[in-house]
N, CA, C and O of each residue as an XYZ file, in Angstrom:
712
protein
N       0.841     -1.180      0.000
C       0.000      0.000      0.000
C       0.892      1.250      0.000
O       1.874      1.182      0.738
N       0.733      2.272     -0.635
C       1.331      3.668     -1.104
C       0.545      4.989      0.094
O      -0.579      5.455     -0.092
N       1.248      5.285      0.994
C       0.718      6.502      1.584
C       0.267      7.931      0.482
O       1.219      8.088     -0.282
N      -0.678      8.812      0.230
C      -0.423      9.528     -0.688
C      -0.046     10.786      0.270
O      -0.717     11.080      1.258
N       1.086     11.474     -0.139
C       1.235     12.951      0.693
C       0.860     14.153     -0.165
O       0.663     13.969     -1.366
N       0.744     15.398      0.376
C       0.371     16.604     -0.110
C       1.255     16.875     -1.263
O       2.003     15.898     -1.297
N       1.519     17.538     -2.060
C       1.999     18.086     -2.633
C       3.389     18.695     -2.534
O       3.381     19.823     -2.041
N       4.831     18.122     -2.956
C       6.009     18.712     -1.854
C       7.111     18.007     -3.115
O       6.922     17.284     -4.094
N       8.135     18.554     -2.586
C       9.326     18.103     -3.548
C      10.012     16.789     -3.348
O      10.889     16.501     -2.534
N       9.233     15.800     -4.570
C       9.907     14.509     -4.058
C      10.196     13.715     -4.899
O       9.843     12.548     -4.736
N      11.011     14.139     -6.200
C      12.072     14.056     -6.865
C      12.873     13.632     -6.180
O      13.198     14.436     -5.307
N      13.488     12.508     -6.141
C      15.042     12.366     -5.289
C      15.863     11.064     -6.259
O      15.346     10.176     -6.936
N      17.167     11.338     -6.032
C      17.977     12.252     -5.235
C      18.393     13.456     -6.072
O      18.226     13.384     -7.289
N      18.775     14.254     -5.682
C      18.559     15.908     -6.133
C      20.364     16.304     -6.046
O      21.196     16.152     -5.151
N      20.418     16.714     -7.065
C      22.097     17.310     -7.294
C      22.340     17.814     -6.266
O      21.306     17.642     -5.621
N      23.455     18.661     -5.276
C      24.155     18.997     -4.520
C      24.934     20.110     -5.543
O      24.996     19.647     -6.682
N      25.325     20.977     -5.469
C      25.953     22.165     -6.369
C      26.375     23.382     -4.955
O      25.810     23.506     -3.868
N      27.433     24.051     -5.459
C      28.214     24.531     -4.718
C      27.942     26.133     -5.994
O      28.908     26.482     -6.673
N      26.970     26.678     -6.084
C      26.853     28.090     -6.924
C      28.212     29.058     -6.580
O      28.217     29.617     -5.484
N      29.252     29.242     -7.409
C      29.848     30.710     -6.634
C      29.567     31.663     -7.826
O      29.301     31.447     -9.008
N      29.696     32.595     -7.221
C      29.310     34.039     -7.664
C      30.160     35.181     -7.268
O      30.485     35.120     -6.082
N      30.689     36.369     -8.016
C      31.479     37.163     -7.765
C      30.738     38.270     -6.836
O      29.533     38.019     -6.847
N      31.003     39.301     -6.108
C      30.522     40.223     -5.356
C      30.828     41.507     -4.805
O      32.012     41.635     -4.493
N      29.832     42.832     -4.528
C      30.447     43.569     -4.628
C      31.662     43.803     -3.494
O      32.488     44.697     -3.682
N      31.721     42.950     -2.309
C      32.566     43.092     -1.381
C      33.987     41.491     -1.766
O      35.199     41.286     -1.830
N      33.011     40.982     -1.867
C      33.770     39.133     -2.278
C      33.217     38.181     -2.659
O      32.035     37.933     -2.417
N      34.038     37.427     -3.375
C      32.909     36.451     -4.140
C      32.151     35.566     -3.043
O      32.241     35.563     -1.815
N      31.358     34.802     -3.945
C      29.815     34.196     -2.232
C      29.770     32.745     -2.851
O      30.414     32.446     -3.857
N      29.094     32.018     -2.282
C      28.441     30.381     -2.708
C      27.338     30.431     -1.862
O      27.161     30.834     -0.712
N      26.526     29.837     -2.861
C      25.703     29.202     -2.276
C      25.109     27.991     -2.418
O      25.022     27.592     -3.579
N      24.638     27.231     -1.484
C      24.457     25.697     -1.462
C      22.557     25.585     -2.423
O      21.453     26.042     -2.128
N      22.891     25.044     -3.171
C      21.552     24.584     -3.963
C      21.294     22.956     -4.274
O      22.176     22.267     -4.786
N      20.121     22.481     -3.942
C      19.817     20.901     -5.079
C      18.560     21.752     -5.736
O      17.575     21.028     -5.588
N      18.242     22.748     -6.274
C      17.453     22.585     -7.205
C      18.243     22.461     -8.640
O      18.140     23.445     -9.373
N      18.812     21.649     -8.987
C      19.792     22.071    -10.151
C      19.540     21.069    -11.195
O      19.321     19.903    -10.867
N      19.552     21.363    -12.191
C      19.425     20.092    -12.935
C      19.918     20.207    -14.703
O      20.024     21.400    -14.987
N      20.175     19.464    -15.694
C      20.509     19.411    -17.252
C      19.247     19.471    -17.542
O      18.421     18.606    -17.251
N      19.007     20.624    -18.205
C      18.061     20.817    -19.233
C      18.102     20.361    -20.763
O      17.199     19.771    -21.357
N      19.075     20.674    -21.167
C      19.135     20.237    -22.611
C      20.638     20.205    -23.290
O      21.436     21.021    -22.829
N      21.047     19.421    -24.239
C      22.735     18.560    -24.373
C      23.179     19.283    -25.323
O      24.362     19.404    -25.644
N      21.786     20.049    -26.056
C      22.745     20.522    -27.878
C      21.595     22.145    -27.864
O      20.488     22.100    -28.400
N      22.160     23.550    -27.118
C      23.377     23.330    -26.657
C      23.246     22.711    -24.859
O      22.235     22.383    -24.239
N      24.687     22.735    -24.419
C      24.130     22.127    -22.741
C      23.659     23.180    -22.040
O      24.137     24.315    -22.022
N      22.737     22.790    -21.481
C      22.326     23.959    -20.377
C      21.749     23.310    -18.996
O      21.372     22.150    -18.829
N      21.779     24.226    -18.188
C      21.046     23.693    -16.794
C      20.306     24.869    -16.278
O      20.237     26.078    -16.496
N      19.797     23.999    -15.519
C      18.933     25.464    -14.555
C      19.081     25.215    -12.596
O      19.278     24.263    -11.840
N      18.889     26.415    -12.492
C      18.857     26.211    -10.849
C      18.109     27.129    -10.181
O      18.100     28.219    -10.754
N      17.317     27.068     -8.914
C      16.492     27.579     -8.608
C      16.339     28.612     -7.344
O      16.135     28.008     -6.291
N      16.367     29.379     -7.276
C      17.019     30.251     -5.901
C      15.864     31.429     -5.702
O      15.200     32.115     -6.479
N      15.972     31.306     -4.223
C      14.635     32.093     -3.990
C      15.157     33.441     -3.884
O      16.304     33.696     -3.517
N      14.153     34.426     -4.264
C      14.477     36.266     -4.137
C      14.795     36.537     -2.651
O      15.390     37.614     -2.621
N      14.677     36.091     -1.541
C      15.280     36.570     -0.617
C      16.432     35.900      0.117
O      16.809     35.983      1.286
N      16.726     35.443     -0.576
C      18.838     34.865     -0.613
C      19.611     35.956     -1.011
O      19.429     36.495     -2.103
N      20.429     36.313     -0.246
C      21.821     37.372     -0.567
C      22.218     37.215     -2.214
O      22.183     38.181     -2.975
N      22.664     35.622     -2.713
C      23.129     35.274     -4.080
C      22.358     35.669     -4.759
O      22.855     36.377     -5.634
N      20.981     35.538     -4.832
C      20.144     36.109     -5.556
C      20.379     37.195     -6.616
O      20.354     36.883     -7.807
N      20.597     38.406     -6.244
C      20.756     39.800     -6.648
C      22.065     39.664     -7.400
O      22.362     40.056     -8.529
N      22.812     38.977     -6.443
C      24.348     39.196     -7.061
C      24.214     38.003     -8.332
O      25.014     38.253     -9.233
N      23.639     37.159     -8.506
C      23.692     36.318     -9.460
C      23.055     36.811    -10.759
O      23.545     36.620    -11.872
N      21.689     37.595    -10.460
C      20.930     38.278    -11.712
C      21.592     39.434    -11.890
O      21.239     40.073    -12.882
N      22.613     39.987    -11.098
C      23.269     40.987    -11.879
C      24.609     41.129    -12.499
O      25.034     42.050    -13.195
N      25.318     39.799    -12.026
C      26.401     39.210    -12.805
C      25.778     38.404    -14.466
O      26.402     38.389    -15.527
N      24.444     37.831    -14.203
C      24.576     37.471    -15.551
C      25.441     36.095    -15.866
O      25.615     35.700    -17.019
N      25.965     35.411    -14.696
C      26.907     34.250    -15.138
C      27.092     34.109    -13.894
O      27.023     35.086    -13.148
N      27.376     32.793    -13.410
C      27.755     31.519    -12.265
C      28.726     30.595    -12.210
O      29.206     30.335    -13.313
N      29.122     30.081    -11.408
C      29.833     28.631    -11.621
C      29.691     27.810    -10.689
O      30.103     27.867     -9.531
N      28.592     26.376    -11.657
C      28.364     25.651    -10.968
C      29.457     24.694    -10.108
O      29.753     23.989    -11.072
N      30.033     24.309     -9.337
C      31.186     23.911     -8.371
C      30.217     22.332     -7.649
O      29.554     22.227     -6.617
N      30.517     21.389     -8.663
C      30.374     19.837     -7.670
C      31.266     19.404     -6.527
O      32.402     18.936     -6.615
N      30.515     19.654     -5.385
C      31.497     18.832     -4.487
C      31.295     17.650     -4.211
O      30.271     17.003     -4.433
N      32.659     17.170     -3.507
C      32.864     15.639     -3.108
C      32.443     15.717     -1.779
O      32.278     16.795     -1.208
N      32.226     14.425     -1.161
C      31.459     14.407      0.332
C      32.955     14.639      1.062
O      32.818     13.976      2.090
N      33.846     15.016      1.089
C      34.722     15.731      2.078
C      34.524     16.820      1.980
O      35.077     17.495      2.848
N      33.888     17.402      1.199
C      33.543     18.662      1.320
C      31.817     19.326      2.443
O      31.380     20.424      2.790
N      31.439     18.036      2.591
C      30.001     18.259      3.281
C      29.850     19.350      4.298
O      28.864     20.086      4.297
N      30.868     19.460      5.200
C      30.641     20.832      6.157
C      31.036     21.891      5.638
O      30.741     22.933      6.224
N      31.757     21.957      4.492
C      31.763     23.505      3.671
C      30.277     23.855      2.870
O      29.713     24.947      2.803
N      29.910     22.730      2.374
C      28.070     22.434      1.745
C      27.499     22.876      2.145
O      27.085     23.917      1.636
N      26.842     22.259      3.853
C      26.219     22.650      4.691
C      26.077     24.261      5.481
O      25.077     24.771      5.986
N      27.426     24.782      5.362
C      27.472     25.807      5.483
C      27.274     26.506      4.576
O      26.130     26.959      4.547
N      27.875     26.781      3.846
C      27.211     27.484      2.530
C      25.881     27.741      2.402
O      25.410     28.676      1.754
N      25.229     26.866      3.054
C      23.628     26.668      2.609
C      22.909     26.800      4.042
O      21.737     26.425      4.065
N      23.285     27.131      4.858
C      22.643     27.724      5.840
C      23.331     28.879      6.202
O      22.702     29.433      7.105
N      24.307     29.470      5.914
C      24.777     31.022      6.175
C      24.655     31.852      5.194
O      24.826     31.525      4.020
N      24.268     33.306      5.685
C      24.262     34.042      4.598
C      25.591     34.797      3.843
O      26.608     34.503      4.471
N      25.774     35.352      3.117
C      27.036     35.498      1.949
C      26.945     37.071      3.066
O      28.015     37.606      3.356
N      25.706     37.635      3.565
C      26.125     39.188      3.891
C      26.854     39.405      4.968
O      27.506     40.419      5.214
N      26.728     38.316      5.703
C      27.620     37.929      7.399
C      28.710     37.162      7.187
O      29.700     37.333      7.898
N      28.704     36.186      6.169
C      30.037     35.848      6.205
C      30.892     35.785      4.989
O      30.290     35.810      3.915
N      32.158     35.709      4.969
C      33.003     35.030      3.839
C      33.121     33.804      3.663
O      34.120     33.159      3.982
N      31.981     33.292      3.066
C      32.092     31.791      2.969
C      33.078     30.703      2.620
O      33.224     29.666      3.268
N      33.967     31.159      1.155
C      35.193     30.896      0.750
C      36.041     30.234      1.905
O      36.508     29.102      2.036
N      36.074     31.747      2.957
C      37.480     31.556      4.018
C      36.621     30.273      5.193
O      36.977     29.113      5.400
N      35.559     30.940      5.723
C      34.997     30.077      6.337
C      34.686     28.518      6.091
O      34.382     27.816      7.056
N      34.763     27.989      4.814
C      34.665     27.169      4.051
C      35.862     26.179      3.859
O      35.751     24.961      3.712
N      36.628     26.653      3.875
C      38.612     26.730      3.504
C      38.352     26.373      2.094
O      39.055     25.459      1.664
N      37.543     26.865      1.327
C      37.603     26.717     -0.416
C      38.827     28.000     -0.925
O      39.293     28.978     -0.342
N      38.994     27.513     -2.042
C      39.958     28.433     -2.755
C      39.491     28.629     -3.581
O      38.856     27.844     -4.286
N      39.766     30.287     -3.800
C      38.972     30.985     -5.484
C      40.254     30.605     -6.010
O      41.442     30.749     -5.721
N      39.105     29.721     -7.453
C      40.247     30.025     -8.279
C      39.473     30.645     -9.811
O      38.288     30.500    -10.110
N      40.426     31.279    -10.540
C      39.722     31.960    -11.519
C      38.953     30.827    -12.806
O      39.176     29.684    -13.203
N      38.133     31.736    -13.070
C      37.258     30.635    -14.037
C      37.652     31.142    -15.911
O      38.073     32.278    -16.129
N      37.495     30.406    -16.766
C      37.796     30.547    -17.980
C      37.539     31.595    -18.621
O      38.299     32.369    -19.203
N      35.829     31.608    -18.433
C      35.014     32.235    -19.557
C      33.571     32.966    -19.156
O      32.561     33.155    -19.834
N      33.955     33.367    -17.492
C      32.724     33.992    -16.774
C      33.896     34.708    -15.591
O      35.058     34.357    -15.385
N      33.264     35.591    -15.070
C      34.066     36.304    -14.232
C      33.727     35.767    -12.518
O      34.219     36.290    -11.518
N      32.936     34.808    -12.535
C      32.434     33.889    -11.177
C      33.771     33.168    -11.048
O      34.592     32.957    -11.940
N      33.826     32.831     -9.760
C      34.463     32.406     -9.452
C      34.965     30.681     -9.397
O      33.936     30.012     -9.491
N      35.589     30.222     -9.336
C      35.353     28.411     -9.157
C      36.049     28.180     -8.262
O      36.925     28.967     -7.903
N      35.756     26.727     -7.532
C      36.007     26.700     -6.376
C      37.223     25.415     -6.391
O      36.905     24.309     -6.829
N      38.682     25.692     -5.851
C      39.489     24.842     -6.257
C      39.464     23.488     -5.917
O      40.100     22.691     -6.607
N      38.572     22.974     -4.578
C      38.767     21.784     -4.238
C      37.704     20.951     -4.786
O      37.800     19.754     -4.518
N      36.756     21.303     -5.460
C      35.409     21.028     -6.131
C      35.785     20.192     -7.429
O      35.885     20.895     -8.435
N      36.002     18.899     -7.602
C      36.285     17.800     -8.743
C      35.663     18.387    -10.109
O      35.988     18.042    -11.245
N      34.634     19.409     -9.729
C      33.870     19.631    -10.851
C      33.400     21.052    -10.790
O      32.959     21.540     -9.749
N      33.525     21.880    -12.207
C      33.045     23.432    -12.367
C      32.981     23.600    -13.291
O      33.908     23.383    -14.071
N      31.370     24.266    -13.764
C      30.550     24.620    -14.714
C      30.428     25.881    -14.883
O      29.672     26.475    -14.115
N      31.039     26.530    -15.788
C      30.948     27.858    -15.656
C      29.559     28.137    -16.536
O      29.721     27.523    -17.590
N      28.393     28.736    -16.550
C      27.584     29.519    -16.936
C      26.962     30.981    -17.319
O      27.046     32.029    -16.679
N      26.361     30.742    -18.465
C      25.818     32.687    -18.473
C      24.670     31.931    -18.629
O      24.467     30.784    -19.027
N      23.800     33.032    -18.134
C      22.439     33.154    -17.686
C      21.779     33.403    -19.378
O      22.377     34.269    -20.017
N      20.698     32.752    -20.043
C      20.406     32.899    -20.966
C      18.534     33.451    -20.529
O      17.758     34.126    -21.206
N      18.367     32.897    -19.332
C      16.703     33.496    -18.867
C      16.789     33.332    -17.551
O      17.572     32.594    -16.954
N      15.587     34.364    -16.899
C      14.944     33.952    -15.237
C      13.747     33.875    -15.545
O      13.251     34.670    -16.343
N      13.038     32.875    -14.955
C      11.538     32.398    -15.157
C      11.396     32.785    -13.697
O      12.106     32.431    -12.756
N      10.409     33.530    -13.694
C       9.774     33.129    -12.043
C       8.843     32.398    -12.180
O       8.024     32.362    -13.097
N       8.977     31.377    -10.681
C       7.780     30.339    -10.294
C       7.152     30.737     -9.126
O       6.126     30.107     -8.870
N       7.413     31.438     -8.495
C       6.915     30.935     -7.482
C       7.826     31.632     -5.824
O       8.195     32.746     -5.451
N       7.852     30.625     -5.411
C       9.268     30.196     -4.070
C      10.296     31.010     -4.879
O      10.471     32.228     -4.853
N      10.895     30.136     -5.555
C      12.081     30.261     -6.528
C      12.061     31.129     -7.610
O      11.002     31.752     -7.685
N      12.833     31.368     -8.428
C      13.012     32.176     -9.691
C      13.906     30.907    -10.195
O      14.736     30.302     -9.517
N      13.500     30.626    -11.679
C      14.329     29.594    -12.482
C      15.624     30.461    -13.459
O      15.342     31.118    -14.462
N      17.140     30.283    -12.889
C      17.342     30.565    -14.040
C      18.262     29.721    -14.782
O      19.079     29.054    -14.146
N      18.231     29.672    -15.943
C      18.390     29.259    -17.011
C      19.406     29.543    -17.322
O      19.536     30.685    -17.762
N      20.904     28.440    -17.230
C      22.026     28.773    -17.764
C      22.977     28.000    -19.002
O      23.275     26.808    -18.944
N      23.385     28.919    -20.117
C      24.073     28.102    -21.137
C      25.282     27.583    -20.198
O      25.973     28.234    -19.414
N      25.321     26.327    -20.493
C      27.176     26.292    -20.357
C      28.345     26.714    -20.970
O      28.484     26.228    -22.092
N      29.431     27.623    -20.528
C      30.055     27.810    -21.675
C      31.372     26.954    -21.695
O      32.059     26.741    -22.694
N      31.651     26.408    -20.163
C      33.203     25.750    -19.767
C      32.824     24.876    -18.552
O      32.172     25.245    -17.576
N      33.548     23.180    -18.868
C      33.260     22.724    -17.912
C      34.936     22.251    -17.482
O      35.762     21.869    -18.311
N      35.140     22.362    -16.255
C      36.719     21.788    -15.653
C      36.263     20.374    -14.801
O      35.295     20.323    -14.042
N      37.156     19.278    -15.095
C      37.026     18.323    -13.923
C      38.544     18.206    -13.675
O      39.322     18.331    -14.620
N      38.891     18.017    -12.679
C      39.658     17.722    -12.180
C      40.620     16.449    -12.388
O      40.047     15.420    -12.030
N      41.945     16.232    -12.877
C      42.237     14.856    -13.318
C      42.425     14.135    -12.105
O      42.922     13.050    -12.407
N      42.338     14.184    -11.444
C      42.632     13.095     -9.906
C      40.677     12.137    -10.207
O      40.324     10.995     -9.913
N      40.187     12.860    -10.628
C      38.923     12.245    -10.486
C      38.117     11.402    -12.326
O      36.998     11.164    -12.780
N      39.442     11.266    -12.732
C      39.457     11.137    -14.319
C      39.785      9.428    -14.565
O      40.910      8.949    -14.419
N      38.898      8.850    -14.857
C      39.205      6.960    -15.056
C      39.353      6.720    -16.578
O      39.794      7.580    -17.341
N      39.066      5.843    -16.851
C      39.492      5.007    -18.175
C      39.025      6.133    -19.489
O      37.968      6.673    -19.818
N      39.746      6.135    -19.753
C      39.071      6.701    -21.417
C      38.766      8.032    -20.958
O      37.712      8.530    -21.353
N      39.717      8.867    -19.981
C      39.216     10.159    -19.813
C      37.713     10.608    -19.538
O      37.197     11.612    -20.027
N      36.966      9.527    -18.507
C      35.438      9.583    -18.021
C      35.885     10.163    -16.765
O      37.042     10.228    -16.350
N      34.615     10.652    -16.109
C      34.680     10.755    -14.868
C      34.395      9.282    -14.278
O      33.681      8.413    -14.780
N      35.167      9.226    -13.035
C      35.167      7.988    -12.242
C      33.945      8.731    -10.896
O      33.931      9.820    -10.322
N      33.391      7.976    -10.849
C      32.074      8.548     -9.553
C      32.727      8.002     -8.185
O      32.367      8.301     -7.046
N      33.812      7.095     -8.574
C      33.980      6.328     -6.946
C      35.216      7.502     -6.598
O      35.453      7.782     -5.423
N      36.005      8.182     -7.777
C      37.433      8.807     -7.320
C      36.580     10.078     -6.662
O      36.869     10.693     -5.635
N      35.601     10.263     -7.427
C      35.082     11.871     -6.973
C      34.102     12.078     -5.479
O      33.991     13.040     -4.718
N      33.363     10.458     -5.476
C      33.200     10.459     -4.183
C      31.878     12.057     -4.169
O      31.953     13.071     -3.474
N      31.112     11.787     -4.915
C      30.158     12.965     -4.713
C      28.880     11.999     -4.239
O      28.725     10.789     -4.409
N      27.907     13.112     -3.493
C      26.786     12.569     -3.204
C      25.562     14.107     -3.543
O      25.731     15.118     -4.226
N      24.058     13.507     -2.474
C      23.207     13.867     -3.177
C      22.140     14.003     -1.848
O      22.214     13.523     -0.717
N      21.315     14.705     -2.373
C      20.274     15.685     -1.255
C      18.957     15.312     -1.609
O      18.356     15.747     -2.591
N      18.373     14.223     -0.512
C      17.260     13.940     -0.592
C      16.120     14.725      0.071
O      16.051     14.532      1.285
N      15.067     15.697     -0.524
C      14.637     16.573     -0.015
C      13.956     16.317      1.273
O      13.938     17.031      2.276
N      13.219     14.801      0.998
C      11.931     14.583      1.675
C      12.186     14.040      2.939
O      11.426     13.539      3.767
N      13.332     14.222      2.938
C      14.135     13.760      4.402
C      15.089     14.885      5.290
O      15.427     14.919      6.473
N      15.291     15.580      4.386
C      16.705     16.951      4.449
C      17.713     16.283      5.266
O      18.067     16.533      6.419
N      18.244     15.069      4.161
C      19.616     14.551      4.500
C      20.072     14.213      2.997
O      19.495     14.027      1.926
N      21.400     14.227      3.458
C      22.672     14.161      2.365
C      23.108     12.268      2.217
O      23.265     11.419      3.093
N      23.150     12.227      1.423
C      23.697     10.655      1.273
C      24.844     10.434     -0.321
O      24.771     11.074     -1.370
N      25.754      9.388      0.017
C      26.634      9.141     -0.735
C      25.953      8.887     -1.826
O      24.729      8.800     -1.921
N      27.162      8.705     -3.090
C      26.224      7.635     -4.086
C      26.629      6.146     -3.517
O      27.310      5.682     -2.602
N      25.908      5.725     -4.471
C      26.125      4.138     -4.291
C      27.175      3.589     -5.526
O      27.904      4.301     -6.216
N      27.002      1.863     -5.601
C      27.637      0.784     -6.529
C      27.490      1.525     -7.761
O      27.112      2.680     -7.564
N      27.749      1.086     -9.476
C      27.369      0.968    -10.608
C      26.229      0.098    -10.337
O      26.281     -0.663     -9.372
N      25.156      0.139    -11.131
C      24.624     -0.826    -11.025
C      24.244     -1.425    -13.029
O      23.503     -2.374    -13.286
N      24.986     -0.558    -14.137
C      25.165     -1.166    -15.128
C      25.993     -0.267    -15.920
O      26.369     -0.603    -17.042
């Protein structure tokens, strides 16, 4: 038998993304799973951030992001990120992340992060909660420590995990299973 519940976000498991963004005092992150691949040709993603988040403003007025995958050693820089605000703290330092410069957006990327997506903003949809926006990819970096056969990403070297909403807990990935 299937309990039915109200109406609520239960999609799972839900990306983990590390947003940084440049600023007018210092660059910021912020912790998001609304994130997801929209479409391959060209690539794009979207992510979802509500109007009264600090990143907010600074993100629709930069015009460009970088998405930053972390690995689960990174979980208490995550967690923080995503419960502090960018106007009280320096997340970076507080974080012990390192800016490092990005290719082809003036956002920042985050050096210990296996993975960074640099983006420009091509739309903002508002929904709702959230505002959707809509980013081309223009540059993606992975990291070679996290690089297996045939120049793939290896999921076990990178050791990333994932944010199950309907619980508000973090969990590893798992096995291959094909």
């Amino acid at each position: 038998m299937k309990r039915e519940l109200k109406p609520t976000t239960a999609l799972v498991p839900c990306p983990v993304v590390l947003l940084s963004i440049s600023g007018p005092e210092r660059p910021n992150i912020i912790t998001l799973s609304w994130a997801a691949n929209v479409c391959s040709n060209p690539p794009t993603v979207v992510v979802g951030i509500r109007s009264e988040r600090y990143s907010y403003d600074l993100v629709k007025e930069a015009g460009e992001f970088v998405l930053n995958i972390p690995s689960a050693t990174q979980i208490d820089g995550t967690v923080f990120a995503g419960t502090k605000s960018g106007r009280n703290y320096d997340k970076f330092a507080e974080c012990g992340f390192t800016v490092e410069p990005a290719s082809k957006v003036n956002a920042p990327m985050i050096k210990e992060c296996p993975i960074n997506i640099e983006c420009k903003i091509r739309d903002i949809i508002p929904l709702g909660a959230h505002d959707l926006f809509i980013g081309d990819v223009v540059s993606v970096h992975i990291d070679e420590s996290v690089l297996g056969e045939h120049e793939k990403l290896d999921v076990s070297k990178a050791n990333l995990f994932t944010y199950i909403p309907l619980n508000g807990e973090y969990w590893t990935l798992g096995s291959k299973l094909h």
